[in-house]
DRENPA-3360 file (N, C-alpha, C; in nm, 2 decimals, always signed):
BEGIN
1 = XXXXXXXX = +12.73/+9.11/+10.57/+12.66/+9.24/+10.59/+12.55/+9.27/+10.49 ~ +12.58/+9.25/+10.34/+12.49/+9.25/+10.26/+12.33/+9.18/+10.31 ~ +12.36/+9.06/+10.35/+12.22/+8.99/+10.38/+12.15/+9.02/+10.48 ~ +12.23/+9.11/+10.53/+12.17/+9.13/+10.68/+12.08/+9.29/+10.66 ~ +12.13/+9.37/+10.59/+12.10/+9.52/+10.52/+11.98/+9.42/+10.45 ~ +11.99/+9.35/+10.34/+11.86/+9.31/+10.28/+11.75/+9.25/+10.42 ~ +11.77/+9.22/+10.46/+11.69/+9.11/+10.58/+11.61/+9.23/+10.65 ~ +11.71/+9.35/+10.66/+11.63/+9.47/+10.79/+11.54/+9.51/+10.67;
9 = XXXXXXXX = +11.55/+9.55/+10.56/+11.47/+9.64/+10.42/+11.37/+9.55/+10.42 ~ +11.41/+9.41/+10.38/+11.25/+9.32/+10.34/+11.18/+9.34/+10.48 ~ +11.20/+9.32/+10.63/+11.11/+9.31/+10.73/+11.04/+9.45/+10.73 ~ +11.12/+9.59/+10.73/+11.05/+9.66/+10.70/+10.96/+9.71/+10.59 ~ +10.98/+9.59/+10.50/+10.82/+9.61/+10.39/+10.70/+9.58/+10.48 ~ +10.72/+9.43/+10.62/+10.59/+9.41/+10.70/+10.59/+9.52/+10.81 ~ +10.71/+9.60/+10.87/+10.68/+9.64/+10.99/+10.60/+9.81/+10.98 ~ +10.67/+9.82/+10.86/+10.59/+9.98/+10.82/+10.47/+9.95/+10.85;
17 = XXXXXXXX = +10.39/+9.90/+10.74/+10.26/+9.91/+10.80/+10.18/+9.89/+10.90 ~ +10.28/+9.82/+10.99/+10.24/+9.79/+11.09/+10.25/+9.89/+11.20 ~ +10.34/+9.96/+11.17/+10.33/+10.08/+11.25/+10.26/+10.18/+11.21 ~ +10.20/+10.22/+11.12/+10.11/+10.32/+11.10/+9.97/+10.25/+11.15 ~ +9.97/+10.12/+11.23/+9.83/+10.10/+11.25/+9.84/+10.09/+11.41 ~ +9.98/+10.06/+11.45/+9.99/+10.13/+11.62/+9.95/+10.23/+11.63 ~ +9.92/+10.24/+11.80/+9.92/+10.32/+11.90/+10.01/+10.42/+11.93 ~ +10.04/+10.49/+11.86/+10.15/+10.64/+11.86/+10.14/+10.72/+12.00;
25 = XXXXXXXX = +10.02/+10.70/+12.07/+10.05/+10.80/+12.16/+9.91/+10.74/+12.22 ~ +9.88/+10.78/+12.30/+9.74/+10.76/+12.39/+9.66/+10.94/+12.44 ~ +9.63/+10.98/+12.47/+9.53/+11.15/+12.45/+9.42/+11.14/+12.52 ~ +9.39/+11.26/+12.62/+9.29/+11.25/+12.69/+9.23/+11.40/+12.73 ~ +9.13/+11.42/+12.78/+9.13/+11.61/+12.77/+9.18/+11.59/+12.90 ~ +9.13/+11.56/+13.00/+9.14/+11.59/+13.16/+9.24/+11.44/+13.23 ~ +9.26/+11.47/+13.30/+9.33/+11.37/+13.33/+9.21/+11.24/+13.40 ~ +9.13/+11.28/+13.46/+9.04/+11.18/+13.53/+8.95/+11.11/+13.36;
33 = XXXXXXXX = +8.93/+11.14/+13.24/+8.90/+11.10/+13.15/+8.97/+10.98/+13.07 ~ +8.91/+10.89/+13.04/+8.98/+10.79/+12.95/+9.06/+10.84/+12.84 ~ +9.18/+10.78/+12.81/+9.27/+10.80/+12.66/+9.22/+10.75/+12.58 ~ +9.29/+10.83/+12.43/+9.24/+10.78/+12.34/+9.35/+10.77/+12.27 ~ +9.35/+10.61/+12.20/+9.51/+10.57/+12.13/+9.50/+10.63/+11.98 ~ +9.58/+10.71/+11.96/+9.62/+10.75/+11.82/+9.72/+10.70/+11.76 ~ +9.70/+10.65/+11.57/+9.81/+10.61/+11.54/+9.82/+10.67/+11.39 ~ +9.88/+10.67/+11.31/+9.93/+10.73/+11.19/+9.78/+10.70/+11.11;
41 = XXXXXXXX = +9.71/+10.62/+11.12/+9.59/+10.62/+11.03/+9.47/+10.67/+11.12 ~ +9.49/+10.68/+11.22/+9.38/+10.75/+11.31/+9.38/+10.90/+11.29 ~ +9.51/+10.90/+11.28/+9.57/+11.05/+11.33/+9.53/+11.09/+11.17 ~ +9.55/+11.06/+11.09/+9.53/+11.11/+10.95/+9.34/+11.09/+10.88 ~ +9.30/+10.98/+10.94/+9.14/+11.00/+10.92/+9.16/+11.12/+11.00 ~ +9.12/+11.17/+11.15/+9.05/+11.32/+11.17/+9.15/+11.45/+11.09 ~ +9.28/+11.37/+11.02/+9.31/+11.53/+10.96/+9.27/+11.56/+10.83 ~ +9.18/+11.46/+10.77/+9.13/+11.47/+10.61/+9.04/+11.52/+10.66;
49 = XXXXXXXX = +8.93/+11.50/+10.79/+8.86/+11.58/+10.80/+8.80/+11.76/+10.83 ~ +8.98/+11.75/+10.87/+8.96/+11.91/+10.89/+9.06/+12.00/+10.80 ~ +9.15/+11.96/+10.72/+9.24/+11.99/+10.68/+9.30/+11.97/+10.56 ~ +9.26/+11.90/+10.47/+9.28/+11.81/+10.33/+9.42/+11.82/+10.29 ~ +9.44/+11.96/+10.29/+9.58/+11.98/+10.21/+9.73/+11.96/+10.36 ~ +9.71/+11.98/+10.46/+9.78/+11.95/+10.54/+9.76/+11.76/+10.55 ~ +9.65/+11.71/+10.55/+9.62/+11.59/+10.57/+9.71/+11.46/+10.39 ~ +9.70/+11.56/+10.31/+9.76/+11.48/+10.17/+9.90/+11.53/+10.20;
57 = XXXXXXXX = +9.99/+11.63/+10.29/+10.10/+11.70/+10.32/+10.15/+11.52/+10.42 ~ +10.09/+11.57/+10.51/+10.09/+11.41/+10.58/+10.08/+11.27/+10.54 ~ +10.02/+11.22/+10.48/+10.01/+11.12/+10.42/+10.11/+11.09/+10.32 ~ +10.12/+11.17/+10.23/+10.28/+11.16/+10.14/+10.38/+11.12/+10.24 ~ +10.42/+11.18/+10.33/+10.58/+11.26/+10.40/+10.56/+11.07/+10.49 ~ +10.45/+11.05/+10.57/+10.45/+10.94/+10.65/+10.42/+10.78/+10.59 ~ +10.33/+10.78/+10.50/+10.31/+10.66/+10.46/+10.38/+10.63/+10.30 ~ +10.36/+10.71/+10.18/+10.39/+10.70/+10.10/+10.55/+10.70/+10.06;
65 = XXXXXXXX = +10.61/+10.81/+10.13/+10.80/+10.83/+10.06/+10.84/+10.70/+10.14 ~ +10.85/+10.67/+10.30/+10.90/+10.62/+10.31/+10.90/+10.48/+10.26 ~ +10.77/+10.43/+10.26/+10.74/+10.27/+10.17/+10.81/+10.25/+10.08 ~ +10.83/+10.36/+9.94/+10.83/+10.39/+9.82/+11.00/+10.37/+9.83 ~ +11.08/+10.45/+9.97/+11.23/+10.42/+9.92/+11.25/+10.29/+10.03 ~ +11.17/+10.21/+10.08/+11.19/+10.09/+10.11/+11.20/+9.99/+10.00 ~ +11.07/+10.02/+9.89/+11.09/+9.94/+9.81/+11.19/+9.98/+9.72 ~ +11.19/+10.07/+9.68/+11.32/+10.12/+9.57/+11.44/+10.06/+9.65;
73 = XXXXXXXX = +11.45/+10.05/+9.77/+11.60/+9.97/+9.82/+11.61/+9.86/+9.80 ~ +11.49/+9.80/+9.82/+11.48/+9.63/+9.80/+11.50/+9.62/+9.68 ~ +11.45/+9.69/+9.57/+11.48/+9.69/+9.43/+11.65/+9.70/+9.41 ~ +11.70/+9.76/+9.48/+11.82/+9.80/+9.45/+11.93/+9.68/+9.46 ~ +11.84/+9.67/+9.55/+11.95/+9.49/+9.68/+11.96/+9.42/+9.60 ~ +11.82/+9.38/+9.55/+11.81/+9.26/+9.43/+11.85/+9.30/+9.29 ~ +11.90/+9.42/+9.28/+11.94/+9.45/+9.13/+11.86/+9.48/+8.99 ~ +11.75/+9.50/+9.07/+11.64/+9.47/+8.97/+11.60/+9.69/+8.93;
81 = XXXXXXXX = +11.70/+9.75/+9.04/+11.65/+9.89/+8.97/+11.85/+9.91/+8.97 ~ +11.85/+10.08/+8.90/+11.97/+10.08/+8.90/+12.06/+10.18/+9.00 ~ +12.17/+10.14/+9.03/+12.20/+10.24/+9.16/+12.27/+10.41/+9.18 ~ +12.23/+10.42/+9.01/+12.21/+10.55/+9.01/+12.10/+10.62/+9.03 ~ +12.02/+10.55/+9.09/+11.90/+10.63/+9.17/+11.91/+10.66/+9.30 ~ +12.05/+10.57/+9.34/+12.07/+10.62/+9.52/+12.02/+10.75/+9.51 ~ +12.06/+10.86/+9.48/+12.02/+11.01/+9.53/+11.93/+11.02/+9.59 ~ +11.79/+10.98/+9.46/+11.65/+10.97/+9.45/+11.57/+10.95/+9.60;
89 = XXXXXXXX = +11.68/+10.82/+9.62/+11.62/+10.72/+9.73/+11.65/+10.80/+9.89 ~ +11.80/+10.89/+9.89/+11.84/+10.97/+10.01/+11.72/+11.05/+10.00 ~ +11.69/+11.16/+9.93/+11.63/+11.24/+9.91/+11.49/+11.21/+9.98 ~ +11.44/+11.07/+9.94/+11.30/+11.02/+9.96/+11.33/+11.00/+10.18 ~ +11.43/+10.97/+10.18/+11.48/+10.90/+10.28/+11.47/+11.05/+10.43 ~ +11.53/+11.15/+10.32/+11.52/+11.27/+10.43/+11.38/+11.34/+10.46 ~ +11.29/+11.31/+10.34/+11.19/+11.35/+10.37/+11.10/+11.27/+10.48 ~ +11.10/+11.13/+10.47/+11.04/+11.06/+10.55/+11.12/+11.09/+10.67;
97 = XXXXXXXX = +11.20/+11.15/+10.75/+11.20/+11.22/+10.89/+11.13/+11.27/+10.95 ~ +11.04/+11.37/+10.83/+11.00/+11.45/+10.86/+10.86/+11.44/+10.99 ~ +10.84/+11.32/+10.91/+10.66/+11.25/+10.99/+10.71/+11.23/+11.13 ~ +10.84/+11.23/+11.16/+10.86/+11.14/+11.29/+10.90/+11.30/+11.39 ~ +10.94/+11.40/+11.30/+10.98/+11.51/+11.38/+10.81/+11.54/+11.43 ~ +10.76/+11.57/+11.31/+10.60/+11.63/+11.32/+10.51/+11.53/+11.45 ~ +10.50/+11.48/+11.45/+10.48/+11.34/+11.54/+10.55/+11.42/+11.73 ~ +10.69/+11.44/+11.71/+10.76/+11.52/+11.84/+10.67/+11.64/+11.87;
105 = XXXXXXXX = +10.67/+11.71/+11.79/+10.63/+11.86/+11.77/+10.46/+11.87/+11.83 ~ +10.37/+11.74/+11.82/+10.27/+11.75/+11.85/+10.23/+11.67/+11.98 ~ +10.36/+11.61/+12.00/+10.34/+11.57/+12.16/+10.38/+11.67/+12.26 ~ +10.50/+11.78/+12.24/+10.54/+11.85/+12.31/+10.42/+12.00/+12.28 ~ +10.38/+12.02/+12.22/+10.26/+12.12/+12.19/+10.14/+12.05/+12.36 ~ +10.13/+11.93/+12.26/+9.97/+11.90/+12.40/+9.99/+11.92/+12.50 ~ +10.15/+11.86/+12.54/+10.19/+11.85/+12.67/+10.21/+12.01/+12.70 ~ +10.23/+12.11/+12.66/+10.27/+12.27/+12.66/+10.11/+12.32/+12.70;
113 = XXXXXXXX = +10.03/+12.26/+12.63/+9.85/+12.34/+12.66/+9.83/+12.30/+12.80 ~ +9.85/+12.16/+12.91/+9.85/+12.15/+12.97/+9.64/+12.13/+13.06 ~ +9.62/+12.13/+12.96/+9.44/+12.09/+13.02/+9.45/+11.97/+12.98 ~ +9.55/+11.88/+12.87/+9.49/+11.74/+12.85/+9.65/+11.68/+12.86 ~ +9.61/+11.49/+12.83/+9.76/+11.45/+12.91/+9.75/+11.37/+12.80 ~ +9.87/+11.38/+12.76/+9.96/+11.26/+12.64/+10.07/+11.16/+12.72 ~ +10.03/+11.06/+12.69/+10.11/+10.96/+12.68/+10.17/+10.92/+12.54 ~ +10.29/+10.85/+12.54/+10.38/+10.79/+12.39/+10.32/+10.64/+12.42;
121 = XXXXXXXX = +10.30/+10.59/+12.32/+10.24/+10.46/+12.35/+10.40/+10.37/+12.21 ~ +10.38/+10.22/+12.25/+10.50/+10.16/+12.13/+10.47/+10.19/+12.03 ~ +10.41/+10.18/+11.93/+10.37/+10.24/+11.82/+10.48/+10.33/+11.77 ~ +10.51/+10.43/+11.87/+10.55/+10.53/+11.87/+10.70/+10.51/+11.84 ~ +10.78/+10.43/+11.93/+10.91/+10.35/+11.95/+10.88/+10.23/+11.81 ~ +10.77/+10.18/+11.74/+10.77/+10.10/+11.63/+10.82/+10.19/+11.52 ~ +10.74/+10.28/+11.52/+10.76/+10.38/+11.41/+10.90/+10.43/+11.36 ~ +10.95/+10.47/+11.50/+11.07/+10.54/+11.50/+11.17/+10.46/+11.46;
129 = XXXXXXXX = +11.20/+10.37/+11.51/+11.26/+10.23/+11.50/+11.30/+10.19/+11.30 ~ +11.11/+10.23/+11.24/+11.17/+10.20/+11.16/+11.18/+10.27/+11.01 ~ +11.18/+10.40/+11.05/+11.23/+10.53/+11.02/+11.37/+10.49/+11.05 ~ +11.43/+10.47/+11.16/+11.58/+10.48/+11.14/+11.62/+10.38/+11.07 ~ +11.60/+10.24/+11.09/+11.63/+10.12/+11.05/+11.65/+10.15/+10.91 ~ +11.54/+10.20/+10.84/+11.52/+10.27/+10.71/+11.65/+10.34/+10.67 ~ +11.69/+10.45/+10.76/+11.75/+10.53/+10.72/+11.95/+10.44/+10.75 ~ +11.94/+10.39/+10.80/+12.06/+10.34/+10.82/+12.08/+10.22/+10.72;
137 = XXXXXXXX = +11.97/+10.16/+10.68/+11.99/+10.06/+10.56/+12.04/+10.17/+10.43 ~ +11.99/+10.27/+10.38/+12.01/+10.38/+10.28/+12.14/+10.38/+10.31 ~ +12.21/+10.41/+10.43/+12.32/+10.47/+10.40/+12.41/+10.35/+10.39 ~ +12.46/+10.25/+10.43/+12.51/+10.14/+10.40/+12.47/+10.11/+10.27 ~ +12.36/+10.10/+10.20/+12.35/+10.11/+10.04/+12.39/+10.18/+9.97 ~ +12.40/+10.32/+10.03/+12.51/+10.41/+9.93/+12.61/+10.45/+9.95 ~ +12.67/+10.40/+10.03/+12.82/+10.37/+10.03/+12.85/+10.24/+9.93 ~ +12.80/+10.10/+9.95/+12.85/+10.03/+9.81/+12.83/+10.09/+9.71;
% end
């Protein structure tokens, strides 16, 4: 079980970023108009441009906590940090939810305005995926 908790932690050092560079959703104003694929770094270039402090609110919560208690796990697996920082790492772990709620909350908005059409594109199912993966490796780590 051990190796297999390390095995999901280390792939998610490659699949995180790889999901912030999917396709989260696809967006279009009208429906006869082309979509446009949005993904965690798309989505966050237009929000630095209109919004800085909401846009560094975002960027912490989605790219940075969760990376940060991926690696602090993998540190942990290998021994090389100590595991009285589990807390640290939950703590890190509940915040990184939050991107995936915020993420919900702006699909169900578009879809609510009803002049433009959202699609979920995989990205979206990558992301999530490994947000939980994430979060279920944590908790099997703090239980040992």
């Amino acid at each position: 079980m051990r190796y297999g908790m390390i095995a999901i932690n280390l792939s998610l050092l490659v699949l995180f970023p790889l999901s912030w560079f999917a396709p989260l959703l696809r967006a279009g104003l009208l429906p006869f108009f082309d979509l446009s694929e949005i993904s965690v770094v798309t989505g966050l270039q237009a929000l630095w441009g209109k919004d800085i402090s909401l846009a560094l609110l975002v960027t912490v919560l989605a790219i940075f906590v969760p990376y940060l208690k991926t690696i602090g796990l993998a540190l942990m697996q290998f021994r090389l940090l100590s595991p009285r920082l589990a807390p640290a790492l939950q703590i890190l772990g509940k915040l990184a939810m939050a991107d995936v709620f915020l993420i919900a909350l702006y699909i169900i908005l578009a879809k609510g305005v009803g002049l433009g059409r959202v699609e979920t594109a995989w990205g979206l199912y990558l992301f999530t995926g490994c947000v939980l993966a994430s979060v279920i490796d944590s908790i099997f780590n703090t239980k040992r």
